[in-house]
C-alpha positions as CSV (number, residue, x, y, z in Angstrom):
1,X,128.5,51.5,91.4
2,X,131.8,50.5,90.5
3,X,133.7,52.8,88.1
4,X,135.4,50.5,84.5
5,X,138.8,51.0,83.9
6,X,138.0,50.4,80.1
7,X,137.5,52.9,77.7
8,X,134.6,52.0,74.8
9,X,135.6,51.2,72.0
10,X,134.0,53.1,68.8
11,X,133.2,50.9,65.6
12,X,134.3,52.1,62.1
13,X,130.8,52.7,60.1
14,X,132.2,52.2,57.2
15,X,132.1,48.1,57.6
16,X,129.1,46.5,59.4
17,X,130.8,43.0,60.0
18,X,130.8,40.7,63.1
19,X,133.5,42.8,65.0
20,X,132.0,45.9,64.3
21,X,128.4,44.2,66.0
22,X,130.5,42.7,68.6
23,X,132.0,46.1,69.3
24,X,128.9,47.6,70.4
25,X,128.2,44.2,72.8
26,X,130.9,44.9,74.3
27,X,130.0,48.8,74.8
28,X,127.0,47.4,76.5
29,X,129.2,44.8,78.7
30,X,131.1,48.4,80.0
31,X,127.7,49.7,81.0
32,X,127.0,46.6,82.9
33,X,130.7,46.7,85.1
34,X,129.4,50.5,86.1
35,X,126.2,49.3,87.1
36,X,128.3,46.5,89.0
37,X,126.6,43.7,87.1
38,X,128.6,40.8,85.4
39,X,130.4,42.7,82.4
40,X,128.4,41.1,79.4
41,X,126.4,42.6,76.6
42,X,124.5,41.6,73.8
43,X,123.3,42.9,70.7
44,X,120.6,41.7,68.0
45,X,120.5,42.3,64.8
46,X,118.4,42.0,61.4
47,X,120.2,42.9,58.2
48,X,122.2,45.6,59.2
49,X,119.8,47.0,62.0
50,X,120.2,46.7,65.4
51,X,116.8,45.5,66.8
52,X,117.7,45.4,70.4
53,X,121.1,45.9,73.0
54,X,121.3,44.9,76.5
55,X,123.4,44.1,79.2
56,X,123.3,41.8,82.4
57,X,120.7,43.3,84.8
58,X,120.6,40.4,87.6
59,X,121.6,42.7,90.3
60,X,119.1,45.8,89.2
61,X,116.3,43.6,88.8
62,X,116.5,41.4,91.7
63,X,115.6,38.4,88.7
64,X,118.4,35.7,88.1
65,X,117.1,35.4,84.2
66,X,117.6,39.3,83.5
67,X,121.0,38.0,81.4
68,X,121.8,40.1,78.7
69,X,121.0,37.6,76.1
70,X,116.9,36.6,77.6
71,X,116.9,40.6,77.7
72,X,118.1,41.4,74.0
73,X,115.8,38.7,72.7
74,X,112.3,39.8,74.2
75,X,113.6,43.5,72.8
76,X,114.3,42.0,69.6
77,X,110.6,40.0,69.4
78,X,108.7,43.2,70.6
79,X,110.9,44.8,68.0
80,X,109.7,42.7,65.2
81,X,106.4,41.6,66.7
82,X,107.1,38.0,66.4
83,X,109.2,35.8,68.7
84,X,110.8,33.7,65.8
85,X,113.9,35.7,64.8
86,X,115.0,33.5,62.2
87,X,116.8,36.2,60.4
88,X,118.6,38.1,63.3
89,X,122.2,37.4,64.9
90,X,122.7,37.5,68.6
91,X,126.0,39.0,69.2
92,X,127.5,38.4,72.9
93,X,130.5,39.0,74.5
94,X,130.4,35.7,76.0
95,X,129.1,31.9,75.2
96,X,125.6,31.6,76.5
97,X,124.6,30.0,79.8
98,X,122.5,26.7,79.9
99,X,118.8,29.1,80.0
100,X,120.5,31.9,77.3
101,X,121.3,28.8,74.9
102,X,118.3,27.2,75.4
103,X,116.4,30.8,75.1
104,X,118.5,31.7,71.7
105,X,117.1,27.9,70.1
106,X,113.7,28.8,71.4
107,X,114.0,32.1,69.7
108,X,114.8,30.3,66.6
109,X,117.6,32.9,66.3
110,X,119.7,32.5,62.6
111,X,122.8,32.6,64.2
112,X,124.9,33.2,67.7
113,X,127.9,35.1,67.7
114,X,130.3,34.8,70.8
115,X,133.7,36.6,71.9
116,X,135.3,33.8,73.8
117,X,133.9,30.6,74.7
118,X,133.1,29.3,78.4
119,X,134.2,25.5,78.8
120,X,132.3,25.6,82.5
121,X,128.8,26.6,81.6
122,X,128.9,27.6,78.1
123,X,125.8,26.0,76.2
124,X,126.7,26.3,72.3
125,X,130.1,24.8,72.0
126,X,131.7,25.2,75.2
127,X,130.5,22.5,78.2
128,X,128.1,21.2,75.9
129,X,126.4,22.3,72.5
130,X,122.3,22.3,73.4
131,X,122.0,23.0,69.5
132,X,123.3,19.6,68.7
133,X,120.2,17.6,70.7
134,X,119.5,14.9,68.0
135,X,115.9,16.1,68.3
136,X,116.6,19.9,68.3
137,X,113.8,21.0,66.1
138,X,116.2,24.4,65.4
139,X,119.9,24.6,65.4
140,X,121.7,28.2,64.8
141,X,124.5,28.8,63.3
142,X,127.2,29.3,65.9
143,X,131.0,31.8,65.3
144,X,132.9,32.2,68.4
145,X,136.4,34.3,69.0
146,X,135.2,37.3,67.5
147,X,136.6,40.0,69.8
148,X,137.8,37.6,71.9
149,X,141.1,38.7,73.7
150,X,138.8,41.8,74.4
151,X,136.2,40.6,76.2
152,X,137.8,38.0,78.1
153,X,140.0,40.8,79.7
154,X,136.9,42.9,80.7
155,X,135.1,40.3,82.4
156,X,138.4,38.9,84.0
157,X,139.4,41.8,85.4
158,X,135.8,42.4,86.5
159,X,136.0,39.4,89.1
160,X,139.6,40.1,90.3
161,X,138.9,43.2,91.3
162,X,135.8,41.8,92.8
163,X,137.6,39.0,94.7
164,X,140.4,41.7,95.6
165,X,137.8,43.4,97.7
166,X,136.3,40.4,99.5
């Protein structure tokens, strides 16, 4: 367990917008930096619901796919009882991975929302952009920098303190 300097942050109700979504990602990314997982949450939602919230679990669950986005979406399908979710938004506090990209095409999710992009790994934009395949038979709609400054501190600050203990 390793106690997270940051305080969450709480959403005004009276606007349901991307920051206000992205707000409660990134409450979920807090809960993963106390359960000493990566610091990244995810949200779904359709319409104004949210469907399903989760955070990075790889640690807890011994199981290198239990990233907060492959977690958010099966919530979000059993949710809906159907695996296309056409008409949610994935909300993350951080561009997708390789497997989360491909998982949020496969999902046929509406649209992707990420804080801040990742130019290593980063699947929808960021190394490469999986939903521009010429033969991509779904492509989301993809917004990045939403909460941005935010949750690149958290998850910074996660791994220095990490490699300050090494």
């Amino acid at each position: 367990m390793m106690h997270c300097p940051f305080p969450p942050i709480f959403p005004s109700e009276l606007v349901r917008d991307d920051a206000y979504y992205m707000t409660l990602a990134y409450n979920e990314a807090l809960k993963a930096w106390e359960e000493d997982e990566v610091p990244i949450g995810a949200v779904i939602v359709n319409g104004e619901q949210v469907i399903a919230s989760a955070h990075n679990r790889t640690v807890a669950a011994c199981d290198p796919t239990a990233h907060a986005e492959i977690l958010a979406i099966t919530q979000a399908a059993n949710a809906l009882g159907d695996w296309r979710l056409n008409a949610c938004t994935l909300y993350v506090t951080k561009e997708p991975c390789p497997m989360c990209s491909g998982a949020t095409i496969m999902a046929r999710l509406g649209r992707v929302v990420y804080a801040w992009g990742d130019p290593k790994m980063g699947c929808l934009g960021g190394a490469t952009a999986l939903q521009d395949l010429p033969k991509s038979n779904h492509r989301p709609q993809i917004c990045s920098g939403v909460l941005e400054d935010k949750c690149r501190e958290l998850i910074q600050a996660y791994f220095r303190l990490k490699r300050e203990k090494e």
